[in-house]
C-alpha positions as CSV (number, residue, x, y, z in Angstrom):
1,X,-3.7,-31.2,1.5
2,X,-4.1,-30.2,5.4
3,X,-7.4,-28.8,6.7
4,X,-7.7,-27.5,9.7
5,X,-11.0,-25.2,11.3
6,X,-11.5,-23.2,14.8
7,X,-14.8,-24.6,16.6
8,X,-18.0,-24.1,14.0
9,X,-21.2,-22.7,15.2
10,X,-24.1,-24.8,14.0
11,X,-24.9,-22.5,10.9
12,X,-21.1,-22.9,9.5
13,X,-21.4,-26.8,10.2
14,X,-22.1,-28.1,6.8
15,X,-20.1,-25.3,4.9
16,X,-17.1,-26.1,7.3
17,X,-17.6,-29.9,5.7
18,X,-18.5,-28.6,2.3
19,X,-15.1,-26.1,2.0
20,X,-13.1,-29.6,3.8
21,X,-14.6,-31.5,0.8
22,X,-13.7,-28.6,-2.0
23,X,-10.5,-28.2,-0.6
24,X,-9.4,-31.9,-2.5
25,X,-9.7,-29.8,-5.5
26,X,-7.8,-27.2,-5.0
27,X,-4.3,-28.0,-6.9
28,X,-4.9,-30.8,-8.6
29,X,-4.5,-29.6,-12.2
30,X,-2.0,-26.1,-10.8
31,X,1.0,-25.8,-10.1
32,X,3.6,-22.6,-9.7
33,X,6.3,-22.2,-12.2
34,X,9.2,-23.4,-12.1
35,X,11.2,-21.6,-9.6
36,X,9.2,-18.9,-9.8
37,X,9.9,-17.3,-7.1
38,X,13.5,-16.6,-8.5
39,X,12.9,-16.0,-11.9
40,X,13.1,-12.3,-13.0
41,X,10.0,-11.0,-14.2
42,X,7.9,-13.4,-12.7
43,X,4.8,-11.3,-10.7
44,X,2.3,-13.4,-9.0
45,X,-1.2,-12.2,-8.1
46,X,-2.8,-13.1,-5.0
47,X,-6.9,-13.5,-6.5
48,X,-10.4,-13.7,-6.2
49,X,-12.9,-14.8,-9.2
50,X,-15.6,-16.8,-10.1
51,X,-16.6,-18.6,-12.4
52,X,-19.1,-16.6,-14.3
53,X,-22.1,-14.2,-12.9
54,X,-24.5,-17.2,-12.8
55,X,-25.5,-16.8,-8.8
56,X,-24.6,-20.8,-8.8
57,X,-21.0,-19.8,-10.1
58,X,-18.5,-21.1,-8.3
59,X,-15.7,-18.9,-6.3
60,X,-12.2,-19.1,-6.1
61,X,-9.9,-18.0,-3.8
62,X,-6.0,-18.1,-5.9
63,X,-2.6,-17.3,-7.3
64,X,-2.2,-15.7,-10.8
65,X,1.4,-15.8,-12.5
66,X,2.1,-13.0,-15.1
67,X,5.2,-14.4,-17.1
68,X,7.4,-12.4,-19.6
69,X,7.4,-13.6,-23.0
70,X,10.3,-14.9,-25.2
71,X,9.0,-12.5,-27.6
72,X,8.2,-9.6,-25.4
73,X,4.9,-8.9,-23.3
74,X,3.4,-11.0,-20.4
75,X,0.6,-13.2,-20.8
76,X,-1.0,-14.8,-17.5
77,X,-2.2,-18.1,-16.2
78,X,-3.6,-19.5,-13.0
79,X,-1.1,-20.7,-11.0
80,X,-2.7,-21.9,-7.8
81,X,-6.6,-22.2,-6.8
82,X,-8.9,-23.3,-3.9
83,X,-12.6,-23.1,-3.9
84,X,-14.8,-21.2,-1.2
85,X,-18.0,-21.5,0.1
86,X,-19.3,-18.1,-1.0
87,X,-17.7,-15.6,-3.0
88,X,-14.5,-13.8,-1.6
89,X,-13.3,-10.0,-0.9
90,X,-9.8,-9.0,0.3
91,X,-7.0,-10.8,1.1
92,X,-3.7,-10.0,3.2
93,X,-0.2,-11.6,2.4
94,X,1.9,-13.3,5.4
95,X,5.4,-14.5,5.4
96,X,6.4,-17.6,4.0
97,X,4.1,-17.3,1.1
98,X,0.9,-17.5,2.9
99,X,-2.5,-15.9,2.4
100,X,-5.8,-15.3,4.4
101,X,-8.8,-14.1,2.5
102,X,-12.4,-12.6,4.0
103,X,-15.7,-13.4,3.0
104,X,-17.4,-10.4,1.2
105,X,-19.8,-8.9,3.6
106,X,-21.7,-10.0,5.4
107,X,-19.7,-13.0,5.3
108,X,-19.2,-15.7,8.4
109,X,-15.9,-16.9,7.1
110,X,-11.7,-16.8,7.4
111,X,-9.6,-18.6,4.9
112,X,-5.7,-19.0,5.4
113,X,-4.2,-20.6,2.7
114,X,-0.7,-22.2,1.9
115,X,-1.0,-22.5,-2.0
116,X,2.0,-24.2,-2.4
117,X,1.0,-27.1,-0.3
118,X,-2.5,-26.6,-0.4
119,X,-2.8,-26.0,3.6
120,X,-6.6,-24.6,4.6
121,X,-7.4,-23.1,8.1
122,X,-10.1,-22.1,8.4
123,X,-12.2,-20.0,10.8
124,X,-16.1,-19.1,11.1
125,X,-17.6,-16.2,12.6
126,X,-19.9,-16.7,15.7
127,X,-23.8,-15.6,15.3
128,X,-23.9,-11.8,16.6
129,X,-21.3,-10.6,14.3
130,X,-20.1,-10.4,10.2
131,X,-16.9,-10.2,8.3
132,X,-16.8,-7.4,6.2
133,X,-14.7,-8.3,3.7
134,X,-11.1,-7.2,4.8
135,X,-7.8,-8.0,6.4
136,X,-4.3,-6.8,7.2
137,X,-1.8,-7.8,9.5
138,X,-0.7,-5.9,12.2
139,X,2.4,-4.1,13.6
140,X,4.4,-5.6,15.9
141,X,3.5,-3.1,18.3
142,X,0.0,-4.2,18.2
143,X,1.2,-8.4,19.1
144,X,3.6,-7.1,22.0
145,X,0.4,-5.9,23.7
146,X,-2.1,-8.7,23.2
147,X,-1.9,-11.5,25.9
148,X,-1.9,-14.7,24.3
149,X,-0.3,-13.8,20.7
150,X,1.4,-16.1,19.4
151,X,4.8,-15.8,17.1
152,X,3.0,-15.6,13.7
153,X,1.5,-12.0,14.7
154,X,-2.0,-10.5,15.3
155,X,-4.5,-10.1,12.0
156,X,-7.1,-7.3,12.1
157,X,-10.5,-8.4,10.5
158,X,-13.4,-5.7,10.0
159,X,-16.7,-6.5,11.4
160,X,-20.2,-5.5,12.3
161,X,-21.9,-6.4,15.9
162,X,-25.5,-7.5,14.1
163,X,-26.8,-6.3,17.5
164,X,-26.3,-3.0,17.1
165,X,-25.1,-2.4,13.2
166,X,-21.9,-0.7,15.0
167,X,-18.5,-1.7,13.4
168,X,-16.0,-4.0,15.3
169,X,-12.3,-4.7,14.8
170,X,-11.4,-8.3,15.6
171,X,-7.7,-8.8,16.7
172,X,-7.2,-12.5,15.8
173,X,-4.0,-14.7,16.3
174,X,-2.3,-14.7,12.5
175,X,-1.9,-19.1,13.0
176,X,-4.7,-20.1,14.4
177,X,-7.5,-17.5,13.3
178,X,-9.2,-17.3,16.4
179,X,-10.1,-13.7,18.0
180,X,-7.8,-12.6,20.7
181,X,-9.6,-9.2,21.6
182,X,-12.2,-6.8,19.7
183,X,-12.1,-3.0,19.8
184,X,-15.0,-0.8,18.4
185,X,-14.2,0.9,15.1
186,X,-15.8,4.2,16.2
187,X,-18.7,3.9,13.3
188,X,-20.9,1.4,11.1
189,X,-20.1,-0.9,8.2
190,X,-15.9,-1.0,8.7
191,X,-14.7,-1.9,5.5
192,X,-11.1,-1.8,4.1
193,X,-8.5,-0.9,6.9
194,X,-4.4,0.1,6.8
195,X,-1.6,-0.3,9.2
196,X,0.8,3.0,8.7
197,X,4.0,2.1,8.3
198,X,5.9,4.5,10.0
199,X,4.3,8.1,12.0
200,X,2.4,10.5,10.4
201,X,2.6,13.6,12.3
202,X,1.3,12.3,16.1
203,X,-0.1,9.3,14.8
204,X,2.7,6.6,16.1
205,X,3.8,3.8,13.4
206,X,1.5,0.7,13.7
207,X,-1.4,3.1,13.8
208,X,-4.6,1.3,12.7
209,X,-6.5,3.6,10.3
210,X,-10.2,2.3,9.0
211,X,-12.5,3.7,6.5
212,X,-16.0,2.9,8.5
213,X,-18.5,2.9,5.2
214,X,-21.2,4.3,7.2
215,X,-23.8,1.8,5.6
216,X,-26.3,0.5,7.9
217,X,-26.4,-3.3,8.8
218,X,-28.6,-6.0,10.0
219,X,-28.4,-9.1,10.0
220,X,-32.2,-9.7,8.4
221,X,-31.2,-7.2,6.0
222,X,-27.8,-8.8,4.6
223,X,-26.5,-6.6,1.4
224,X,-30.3,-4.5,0.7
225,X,-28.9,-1.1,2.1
226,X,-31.4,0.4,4.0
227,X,-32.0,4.0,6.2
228,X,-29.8,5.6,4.0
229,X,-30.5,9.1,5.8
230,X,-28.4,7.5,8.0
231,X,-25.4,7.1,6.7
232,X,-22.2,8.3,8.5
233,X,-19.0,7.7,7.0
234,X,-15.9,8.3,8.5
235,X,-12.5,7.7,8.3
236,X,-10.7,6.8,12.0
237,X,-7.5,6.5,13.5
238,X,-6.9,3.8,16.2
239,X,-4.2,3.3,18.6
240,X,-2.1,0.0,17.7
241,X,-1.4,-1.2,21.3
242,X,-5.2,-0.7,22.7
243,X,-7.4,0.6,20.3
244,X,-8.6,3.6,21.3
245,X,-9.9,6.4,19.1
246,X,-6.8,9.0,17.7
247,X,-8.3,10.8,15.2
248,X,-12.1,11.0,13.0
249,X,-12.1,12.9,9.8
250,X,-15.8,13.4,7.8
251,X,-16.4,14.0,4.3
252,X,-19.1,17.1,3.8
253,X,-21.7,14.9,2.0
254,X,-22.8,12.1,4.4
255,X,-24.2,9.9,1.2
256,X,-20.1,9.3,0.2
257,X,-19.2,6.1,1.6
258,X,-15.8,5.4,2.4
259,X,-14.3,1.9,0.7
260,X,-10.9,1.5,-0.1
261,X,-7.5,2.5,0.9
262,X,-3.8,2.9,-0.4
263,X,-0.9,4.0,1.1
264,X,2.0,6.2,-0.4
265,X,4.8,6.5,1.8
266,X,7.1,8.4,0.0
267,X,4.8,11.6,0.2
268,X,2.7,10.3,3.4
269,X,-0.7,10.4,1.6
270,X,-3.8,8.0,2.0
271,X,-5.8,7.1,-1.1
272,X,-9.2,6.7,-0.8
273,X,-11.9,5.4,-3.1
274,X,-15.3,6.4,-2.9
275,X,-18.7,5.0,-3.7
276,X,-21.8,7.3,-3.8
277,X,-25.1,6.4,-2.0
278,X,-27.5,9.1,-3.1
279,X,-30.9,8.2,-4.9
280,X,-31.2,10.6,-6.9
281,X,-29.0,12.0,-9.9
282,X,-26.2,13.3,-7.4
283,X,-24.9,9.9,-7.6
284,X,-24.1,9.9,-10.9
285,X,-21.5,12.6,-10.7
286,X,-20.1,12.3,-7.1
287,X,-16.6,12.0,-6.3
288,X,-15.1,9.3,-6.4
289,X,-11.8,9.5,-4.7
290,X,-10.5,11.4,-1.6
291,X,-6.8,12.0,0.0
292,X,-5.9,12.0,3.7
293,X,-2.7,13.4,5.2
294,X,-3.0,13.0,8.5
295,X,-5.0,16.0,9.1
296,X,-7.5,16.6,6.7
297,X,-9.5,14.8,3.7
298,X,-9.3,16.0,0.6
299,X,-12.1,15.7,-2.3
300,X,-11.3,14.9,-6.0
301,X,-11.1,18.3,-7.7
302,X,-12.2,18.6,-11.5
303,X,-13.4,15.3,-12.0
304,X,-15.7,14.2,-14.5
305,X,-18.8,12.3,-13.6
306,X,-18.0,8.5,-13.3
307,X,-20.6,7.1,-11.8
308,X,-20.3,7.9,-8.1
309,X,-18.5,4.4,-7.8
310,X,-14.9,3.7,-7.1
311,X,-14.4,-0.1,-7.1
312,X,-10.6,0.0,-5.7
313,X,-7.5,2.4,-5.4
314,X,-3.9,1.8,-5.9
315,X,-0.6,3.8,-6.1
316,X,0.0,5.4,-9.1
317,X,3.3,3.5,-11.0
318,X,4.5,7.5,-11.8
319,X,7.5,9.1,-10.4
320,X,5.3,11.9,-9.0
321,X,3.4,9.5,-7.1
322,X,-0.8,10.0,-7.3
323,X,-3.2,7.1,-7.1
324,X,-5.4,5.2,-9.4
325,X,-8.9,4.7,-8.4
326,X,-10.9,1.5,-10.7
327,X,-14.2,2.8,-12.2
328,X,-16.0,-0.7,-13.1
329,X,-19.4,1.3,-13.7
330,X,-17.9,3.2,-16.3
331,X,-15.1,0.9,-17.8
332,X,-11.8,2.9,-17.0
333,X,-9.3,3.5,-14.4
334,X,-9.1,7.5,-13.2
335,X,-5.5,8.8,-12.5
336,X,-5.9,11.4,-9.2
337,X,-2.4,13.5,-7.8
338,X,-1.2,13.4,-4.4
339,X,-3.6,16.1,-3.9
340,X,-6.7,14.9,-5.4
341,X,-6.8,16.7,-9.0
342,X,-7.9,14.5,-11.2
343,X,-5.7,14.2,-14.2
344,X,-7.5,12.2,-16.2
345,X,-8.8,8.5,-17.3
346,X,-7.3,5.2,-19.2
347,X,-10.2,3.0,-21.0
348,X,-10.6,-0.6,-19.5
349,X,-13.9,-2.2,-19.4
350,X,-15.4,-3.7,-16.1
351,X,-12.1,-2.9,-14.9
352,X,-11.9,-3.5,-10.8
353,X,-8.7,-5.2,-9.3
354,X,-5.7,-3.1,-9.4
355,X,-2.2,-4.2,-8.2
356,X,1.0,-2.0,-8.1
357,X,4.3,-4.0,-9.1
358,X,7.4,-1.6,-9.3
359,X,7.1,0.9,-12.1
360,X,3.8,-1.3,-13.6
361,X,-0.1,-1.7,-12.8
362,X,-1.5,-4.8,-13.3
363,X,-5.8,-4.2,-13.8
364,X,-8.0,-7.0,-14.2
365,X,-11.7,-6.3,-16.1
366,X,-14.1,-9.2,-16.4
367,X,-11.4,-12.0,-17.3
368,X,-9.3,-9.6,-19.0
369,X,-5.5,-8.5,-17.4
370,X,-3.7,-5.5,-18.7
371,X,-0.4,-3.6,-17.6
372,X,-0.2,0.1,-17.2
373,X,2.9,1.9,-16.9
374,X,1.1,5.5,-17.2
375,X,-1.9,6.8,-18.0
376,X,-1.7,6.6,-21.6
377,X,-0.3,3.3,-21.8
378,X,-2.3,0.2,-22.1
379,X,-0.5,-3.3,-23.3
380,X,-3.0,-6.4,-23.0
381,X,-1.9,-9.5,-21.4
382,X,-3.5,-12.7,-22.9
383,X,-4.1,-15.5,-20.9
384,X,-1.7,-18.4,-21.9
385,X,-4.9,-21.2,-21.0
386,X,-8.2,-20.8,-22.2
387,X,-10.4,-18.5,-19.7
388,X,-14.2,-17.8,-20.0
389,X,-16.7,-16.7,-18.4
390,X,-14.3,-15.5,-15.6
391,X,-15.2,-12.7,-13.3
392,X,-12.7,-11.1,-11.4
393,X,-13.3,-9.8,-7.7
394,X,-12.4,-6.2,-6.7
395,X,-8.8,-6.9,-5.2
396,X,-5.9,-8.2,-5.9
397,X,-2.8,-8.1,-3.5
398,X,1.1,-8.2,-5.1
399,X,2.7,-11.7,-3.5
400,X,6.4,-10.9,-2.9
């Protein structure tokens, strides 16, 4: 086991030593499958979890394997794990099998991981700002324009300036973690955020979109959410080479704020989950889910009250495309269209982390796994070692 870590401020000082020490732990009794990486039907399961809801639970950042069984179905084992220092959010794939996780917000920390070797780098966030829980990597376009970028590509981290509660974008170097430049993300409490692909009507490929939450944050005030009445959530487009501001689109009902993203490509639709904010009984039956097509945002149409709470969004596995949007507070999964009518609902309780793999959904709810092919189809997954007490995270990212 390697670790490595940027320069610690004095508050990360003795988690930087405690994650070093953890880090001993983190394979010793995992390993992958046997050439698993060629094996057909193999799907791996980049993770976060801990170990029960106990607030001295401890968190894992790790690999799941779902293997096909000799007499049909997949059951599902930990393949790889590493512990953090506090509990985990998103996580972003790189080549060569690596993966970099971000603290849930506010969070002060940067994990990139090799499982296979059990190679930590880690990096810490300096005093005036806060990870807010997601990463993706960059376009190339995006490292071509950044002095000092190395070969391994720029990652996009979103954060909060604890100054001001405005929402940052770090541009850090993919190796080594540490932050090359910082734009402003055009709004508070940045949260999940998307690199398109290729250009959606004058937005250029590379284009940085972000779904600013809106939330209010200080750093006094860490996850309590306070001066709601001023909420203002928005959704942004941002130049890849320099940042600057392309687009803004607003939902109607400042109390919605914008979470979560998924791309479909094939019919150039964002995905966007939703969690309500209101206090009173509003909340309970606020939309959950939203599309974007470059121009506009879409609300659900006909939905059903769920809670006001979408905990994650994924592609729908269904030849017309759609999404799926995870409803933990109301134990099911709601299926959407590409133009927000909601079609309907597949039971699942505590259901959160969705992952998309071909023409099947993995879901994970409280330590449970099941695979989707539609709406109406639900086959369980057991887990091949014995798991309790387990408590899934809200994302899981397919390792190719």
């Amino acid at each position: 086991m390697t670790v490595l870590s940027t320069s610690l401020p004095r508050r990360a000082l003795l988690r930087g030593l405690g994650a070093s020490a953890m880090g001993a732990l983190g394979l010793a009794e995992l390993s992958f499958a046997n050439d698993a990486g060629s094996t057909a039907g193999i799907s791996r399961l980049a993770a976060v979890w801990r170990d029960g809801p106990s607030a001295m639970a401890q968190d894992w950042a790790g690999v799941l394997e779902v293997l096909p069984q000799a007499g049909g179905g997949h059951a599902w084992r930990m393949a790889a794990r590493t512990p953090l220092p506090t509990r985990g959010h998103g996580v972003q794939t790189l080549p060569g099998g690596q993966l970099v996780f971000a603290a849930r917000r506010p969070g002060d920390w940067l994990l990139r991981w090799q499982p296979e070797t059990d190679a930590l780098q880690w990096a810490w966030m300096q005093e005036d700002r806060c990870f807010n829980g997601h990463v993706a990597l960059a376009a190339p376009a995006t490292a071509r324009a950044q002095s000092g970028a190395g070969r391994s590509g720029i990652l996009f981290t979103t954060e909060t300036d604890l100054e001001d509660s405005q929402g940052c974008i770090g541009l850090r170097d993919a190796a080594s973690l540490q932050k090359l430049a910082e734009w402003r993300s055009h709004g508070m409490d940045p949260h999940e955020l998307l690199v398109l692909p290729a250009a959606l009507g004058s937005l250029p490929a590379g284009t940085l979109v972000v779904a600013n939450g809106g939330i209010p944050t200080q750093s006094e005030t860490g996850r309590s959410k306070k001066w709601l009445d001023s909420m203002d959530p928005s959704l942004v487009a941002l130049h890849p080479a320099d940042g600057r501001l392309l687009g803004q689109w607003k939902l109607p009902d400042p109390r919605l704020s914008i979470r979560h993203l998924a791309w479909d490509g094939a019919r150039q639709r964002l995905g966007i989950a939703l969690q309500a904010e209101h206090d009173d009984a509003r909340r309970h039956s606020a939309p959950i889910f939203a599309v974007w097509d470059g121009q506009r945002l879409l609300l659900a149409q006909d939905q059903p009250p769920l809670a006001g709470y979408g905990g994650s969004v994924e592609c729908a596995p269904l030849a017309q495309g759609g999404f799926v949007v995870s409803c933990p507070k109301s134990d099911c999964m709601a299926w959407f269209d590409a133009q927000a009518r909601y079609l309907g609902s597949s039971p699942q309780g505590d259901v959160c982390p969705v992952a998309l793999d071909g023409a099947r959904l993995w879901a994970g709810g409280g330590h449970g796994v099941a695979e989707r092919t539609s709406r109406s189809s639900d086959q369980a997954v057991p887990a091949l070692d014995t798991v309790t007490g387990l408590m899934f995270d809200n994302h899981w990212r397919l390792v190719v």
